[in-house]
N, C-alpha and C positions, 0 to 999 in steps of 0.2 A: 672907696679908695680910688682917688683919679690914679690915670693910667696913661703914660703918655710912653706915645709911638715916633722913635725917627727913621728915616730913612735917611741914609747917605753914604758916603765913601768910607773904603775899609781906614780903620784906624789902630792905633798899637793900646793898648789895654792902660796905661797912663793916661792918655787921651779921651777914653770912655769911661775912666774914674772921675775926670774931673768935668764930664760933661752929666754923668748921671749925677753927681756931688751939686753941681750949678740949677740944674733943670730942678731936681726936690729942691732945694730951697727955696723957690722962687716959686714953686708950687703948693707950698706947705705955707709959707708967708698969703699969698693969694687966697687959698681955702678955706686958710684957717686950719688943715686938717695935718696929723701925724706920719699917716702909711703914706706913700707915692711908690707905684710901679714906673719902672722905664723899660722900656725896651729898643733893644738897637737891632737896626736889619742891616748889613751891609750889602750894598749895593755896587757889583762890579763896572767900569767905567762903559764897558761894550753892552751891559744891559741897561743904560738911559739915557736917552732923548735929551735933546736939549736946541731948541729951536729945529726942529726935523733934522737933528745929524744925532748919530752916534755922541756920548760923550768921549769915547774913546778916539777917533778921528778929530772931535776938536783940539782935546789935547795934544795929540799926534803934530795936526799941524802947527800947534804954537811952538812945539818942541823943536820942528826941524823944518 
């Protein structure tokens, strides 16, 4: 059973239905196979990097 992993920003549960919804098909079409695991991490803006800054600072500054 593949098993795919994402990391990224928190998102509302609408959002994550239709992102595990998209990810198994296109995994399931590819494999050939039935099961697919996904799993979602979210990851707060002040815990990632993103060309050596903070993502939370970059945002910050686009913001203001």
């Amino acid at each position: 059973m593949p098993t795919v992993i994402i990391e990224g920003p928190k998102a509302d549960a609408e959002i994550k239905r239709e992102l595990v919804r998209r990810i198994t098909e296109v995994v399931r079409e590819v494999y050939k196979v039935h099961h697919v695991s996904v799993i979602i991490h979210e990851n707060e803006p002040e815990n990632v990097g993103v060309d050596g800054e903070l993502l939370s600072d970059v945002i910050a500054r686009r913001k203001g």
